[in-house]
C-alpha positions in Angstrom: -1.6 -18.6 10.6 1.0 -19.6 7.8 1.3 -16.2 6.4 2.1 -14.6 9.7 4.3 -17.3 11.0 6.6 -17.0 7.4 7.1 -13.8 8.5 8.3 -14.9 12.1 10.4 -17.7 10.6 11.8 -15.0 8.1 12.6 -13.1 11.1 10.6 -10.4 10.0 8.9 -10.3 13.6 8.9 -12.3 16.5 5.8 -12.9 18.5 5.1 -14.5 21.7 3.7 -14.4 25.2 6.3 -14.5 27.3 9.2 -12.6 25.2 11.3 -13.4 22.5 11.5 -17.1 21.4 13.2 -19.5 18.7 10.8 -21.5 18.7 8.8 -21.7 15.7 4.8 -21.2 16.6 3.0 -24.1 15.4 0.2 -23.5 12.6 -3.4 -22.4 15.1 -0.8 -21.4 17.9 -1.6 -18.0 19.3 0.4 -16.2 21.7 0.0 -17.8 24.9 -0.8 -15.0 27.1 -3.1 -12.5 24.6 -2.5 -10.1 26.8 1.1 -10.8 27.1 4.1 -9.3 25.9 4.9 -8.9 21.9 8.3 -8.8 20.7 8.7 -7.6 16.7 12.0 -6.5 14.9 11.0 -3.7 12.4 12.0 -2.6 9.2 15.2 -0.9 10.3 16.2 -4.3 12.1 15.5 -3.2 15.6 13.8 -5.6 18.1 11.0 -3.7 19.9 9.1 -5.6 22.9 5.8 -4.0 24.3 4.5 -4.9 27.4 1.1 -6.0 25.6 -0.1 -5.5 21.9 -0.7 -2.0 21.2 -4.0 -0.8 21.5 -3.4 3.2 21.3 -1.8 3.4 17.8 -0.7 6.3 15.8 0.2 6.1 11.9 1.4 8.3 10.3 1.5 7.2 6.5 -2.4 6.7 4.8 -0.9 2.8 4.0 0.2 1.7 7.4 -3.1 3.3 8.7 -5.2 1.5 5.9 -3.4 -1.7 7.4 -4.5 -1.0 11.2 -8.4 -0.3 10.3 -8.1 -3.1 7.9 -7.6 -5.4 11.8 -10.0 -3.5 13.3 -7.8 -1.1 15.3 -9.1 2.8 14.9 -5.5 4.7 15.8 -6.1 7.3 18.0 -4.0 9.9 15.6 -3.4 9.3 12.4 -1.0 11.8 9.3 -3.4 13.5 7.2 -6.6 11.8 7.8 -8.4 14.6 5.2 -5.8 13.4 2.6 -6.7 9.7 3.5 -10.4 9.9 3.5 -10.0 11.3 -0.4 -7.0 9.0 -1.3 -8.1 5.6 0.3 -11.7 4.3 0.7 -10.8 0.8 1.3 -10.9 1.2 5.2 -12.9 3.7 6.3 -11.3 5.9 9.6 -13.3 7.1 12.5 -14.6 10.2 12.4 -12.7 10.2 16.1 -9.1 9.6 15.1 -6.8 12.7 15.6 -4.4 14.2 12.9 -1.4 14.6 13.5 0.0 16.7 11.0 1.3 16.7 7.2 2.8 12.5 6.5 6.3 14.3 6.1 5.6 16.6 8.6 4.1 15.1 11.3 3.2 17.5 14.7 5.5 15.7 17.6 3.8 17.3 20.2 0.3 16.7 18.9 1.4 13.0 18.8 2.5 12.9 22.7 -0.2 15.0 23.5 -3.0 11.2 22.6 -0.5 9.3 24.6 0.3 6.5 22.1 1.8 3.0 23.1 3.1 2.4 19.6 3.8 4.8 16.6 3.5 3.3 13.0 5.4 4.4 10.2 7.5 3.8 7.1 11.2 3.8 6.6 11.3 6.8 4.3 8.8 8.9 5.3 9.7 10.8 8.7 13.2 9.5 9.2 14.2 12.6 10.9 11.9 12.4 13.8 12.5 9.0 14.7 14.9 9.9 17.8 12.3 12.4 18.7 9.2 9.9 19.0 10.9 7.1 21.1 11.4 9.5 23.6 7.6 8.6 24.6 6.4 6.1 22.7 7.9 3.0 20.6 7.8 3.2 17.2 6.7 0.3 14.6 9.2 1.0 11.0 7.5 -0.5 8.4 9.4 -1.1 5.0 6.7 0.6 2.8 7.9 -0.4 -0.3 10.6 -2.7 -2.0 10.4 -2.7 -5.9 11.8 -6.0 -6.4 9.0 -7.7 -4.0 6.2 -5.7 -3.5 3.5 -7.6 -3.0 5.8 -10.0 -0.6 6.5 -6.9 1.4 3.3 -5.8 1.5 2.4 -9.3 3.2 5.3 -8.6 5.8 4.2 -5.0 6.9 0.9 -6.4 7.1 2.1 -9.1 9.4 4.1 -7.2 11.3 1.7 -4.5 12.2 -0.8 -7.5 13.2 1.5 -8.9 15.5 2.2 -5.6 17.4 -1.6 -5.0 17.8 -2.1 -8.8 18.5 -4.2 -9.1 15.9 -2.8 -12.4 13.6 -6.0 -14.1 13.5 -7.5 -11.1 11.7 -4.2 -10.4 9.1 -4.7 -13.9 8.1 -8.3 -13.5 7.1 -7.8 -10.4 5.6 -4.8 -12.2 3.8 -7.3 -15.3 2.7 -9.7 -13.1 1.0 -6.9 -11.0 -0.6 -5.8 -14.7 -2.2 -9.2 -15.5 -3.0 -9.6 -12.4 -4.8 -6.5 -12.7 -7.0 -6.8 -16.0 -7.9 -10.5 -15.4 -8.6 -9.3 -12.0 -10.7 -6.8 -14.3 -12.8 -9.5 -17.7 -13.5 -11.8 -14.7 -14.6 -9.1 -13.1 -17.1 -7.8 -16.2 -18.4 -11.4 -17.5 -19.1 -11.9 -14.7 -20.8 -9.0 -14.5 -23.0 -7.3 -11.7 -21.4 -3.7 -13.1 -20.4 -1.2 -11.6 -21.2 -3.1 -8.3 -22.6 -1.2 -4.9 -22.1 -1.4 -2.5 -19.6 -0.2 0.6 -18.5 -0.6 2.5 -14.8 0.1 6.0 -13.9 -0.4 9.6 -11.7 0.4 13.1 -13.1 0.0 17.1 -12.2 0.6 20.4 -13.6 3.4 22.6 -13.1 2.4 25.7 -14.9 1.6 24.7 -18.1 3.6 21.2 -18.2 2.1 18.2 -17.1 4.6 15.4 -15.7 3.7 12.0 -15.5 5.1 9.3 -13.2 5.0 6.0 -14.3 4.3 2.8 -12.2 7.3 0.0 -13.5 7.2 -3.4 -12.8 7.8 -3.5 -9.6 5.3 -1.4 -8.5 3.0 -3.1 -6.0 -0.2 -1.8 -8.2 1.7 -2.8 -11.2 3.0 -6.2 -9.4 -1.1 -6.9 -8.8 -1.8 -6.9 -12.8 1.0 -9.3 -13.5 -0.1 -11.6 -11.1 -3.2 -11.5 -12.6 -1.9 -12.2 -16.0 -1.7 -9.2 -17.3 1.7 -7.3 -19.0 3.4 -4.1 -17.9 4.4 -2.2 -20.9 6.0 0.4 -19.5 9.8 -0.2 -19.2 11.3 3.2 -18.9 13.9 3.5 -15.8 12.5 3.6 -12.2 13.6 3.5 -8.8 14.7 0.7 -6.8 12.1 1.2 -4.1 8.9 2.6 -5.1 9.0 1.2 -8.8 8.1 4.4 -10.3 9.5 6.7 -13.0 8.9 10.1 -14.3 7.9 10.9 -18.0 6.3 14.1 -19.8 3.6 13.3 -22.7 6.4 13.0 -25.4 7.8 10.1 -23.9 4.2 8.1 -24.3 5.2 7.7 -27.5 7.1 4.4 -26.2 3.3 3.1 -25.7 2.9 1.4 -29.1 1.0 -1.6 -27.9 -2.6 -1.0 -30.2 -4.3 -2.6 -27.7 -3.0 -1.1 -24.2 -5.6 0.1 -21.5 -3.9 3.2 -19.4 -5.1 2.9 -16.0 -4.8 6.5 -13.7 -5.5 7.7 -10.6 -7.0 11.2 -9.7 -8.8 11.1 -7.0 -8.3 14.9 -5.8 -9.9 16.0 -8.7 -7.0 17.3 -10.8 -7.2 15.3 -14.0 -4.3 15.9 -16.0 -4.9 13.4 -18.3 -8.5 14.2 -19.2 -8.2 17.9 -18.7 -4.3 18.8 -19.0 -3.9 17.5 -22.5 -7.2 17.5 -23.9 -6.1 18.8 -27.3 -2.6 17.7 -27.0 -1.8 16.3 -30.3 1.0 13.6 -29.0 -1.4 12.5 -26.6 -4.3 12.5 -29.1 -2.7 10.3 -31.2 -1.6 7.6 -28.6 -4.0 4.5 -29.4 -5.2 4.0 -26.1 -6.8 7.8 -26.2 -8.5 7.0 -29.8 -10.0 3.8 -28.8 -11.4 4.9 -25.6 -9.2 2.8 -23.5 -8.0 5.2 -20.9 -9.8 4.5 -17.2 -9.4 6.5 -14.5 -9.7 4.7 -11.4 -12.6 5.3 -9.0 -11.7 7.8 -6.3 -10.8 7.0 -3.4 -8.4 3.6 -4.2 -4.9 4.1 -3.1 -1.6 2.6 -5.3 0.2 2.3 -2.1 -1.7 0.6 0.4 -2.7 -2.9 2.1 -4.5 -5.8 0.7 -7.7 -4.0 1.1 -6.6 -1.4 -0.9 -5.4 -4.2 -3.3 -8.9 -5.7 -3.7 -10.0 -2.4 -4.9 -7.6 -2.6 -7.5 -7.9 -6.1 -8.6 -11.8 -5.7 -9.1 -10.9 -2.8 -11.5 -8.4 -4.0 -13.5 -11.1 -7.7 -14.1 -14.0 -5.5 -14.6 -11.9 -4.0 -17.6 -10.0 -7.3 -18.9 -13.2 -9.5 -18.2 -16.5 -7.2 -18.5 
């Protein structure tokens, strides 16, 4: 349970049977009542303590709800589930699960109307309906992003969602295999002679006839996954602090130089600016990863802002490219 309990001794959450504790939990410890109370202090720093882990769940952002099937708990309404089922294939959600609206405009009354003993969501993403929701339910904040940490952060929301649902056991074997599979993706790259190769990762759409493209920096968690694998982010145009993502039009490509960059997208809706937008576009026709064939959209369905499922996805991608 090492990766959970960092998170207790971080004080990211706290987790016990009995209420909050300062003891540490020794490594195989589980709460000693299962069915006991769970104590967690979110990403807003508020302590929260449920009577018993959550089992009636609704998320409302496709990451934090990638997370919960990811432990084997369906939620019983979820934000968008047509988006998610096109953005993110790494979990699959019940055919079941409820929406609950638009992810920045979630339905409050449809939400009180399943009855939910904990809401999920992210810091950023329905702010303003906070005080609304904890008038029937409690609500689980999780960070959603942090550009100078990602994949440390995406470790914590994981953990921290686990431990409201009382499901550690099962975040640290989800966790295991994500480690397996990045250490596995990096032997694989090295061996074959990839580290330290180029890369660059992005998203774009139309507005009228002008395409905008928004690069993923270095602290992107996608963009945080190749360099751990050993790969280098190119892109070092400015970004912000939290999502690690910055906006470009095809001019500024002209920055990519590297001769031997792969560009890695993501169009899963089926708007493909890149391959449609500016087919014919001379800038873009000329950058080198367009003449040598080295542009790869990703498969549909694998979303840049997920778990460690959604992570996987992306790791096989990026060694099936750097280590055919």
């Amino acid at each position: 349970m090492k990766r959970v309990l960092a998170a207790v001794l971080a004080g990211a959450l706290l987790l016990t049977g009995c209420g909050t504790t300062e003891e540490p939990v020794k490594k195989g410890d589980t709460t000693t009542d299962p069915g006991g109370p769970v104590t967690y202090t979110d990403a807003r720093g508020k302590t929260v303590t449920l009577k018993a882990p959550a089992t009636k769940v609704v998320s409302l952002e496709w990451g934090e709800t990638e997370m919960l099937v990811s432990l084997g708990v369906q939620p019983v309404g979820a934000a968008d589930t047509k988006g998610y089922t096109t953005w993110n294939t790494a979990a699959k959600l019940d055919a079941s699960v409820k929406d609950v609206g638009m992810r920045g405009e979630p339905s409050v009354d449809s939400i009180a109307a399943l009855q939910p003993d904990l809401i999920v969501m992210e810091q950023d993403s329905t702010a303003a309906v906070i005080d609304q929701l904890e008038k029937f339910a409690p609500v689980l904040v999780a960070k959603g992003s942090d550009a100078s940490r990602n994949l440390d952060r995406m470790r914590d929301d994981f953990a921290l969602i686990a431990a409201a649902v009382g499901k550690a056991d099962e975040a640290n074997k989800v966790l295991d295999d994500f480690d397996r599979a990045l250490a596995d993706g990096k032997k694989k790259i090295d061996a074959a002679g990839a580290a330290g190769k180029s890369f660059a990762i992005a998203d774009g759409w139309k507005e009228g006839s002008t395409v905008n493209i928004r690069m993923f920096g270095q602290g992107a968690l996608v963009s945080q996954l190749g360099i751990r694998l050993g790969l280098k982010n190119v892109w070092t145009g400015k970004v912000d602090e939290a999502w690690g993502l910055g906006q470009t039009d095809v001019e500024g490509m002209n920055v990519l130089k590297d001769a031997d960059l792969h560009f890695f997208y993501n169009a899963s809706d089926g708007d493909d600016v890149f391959a449609q937008g500016l087919a014919g576009n001379a800038i873009w026709d000329s950058l080198s990863f367009v003449q040598k064939k080295q542009l790869h959209k990703m498969p549909n369905g694998i979303w840049t802002f997920g778990g460690p499922a959604s992570c996987k996805q992306y790791i096989e991608q990026l060694v099936k490219v750097y280590a055919p």
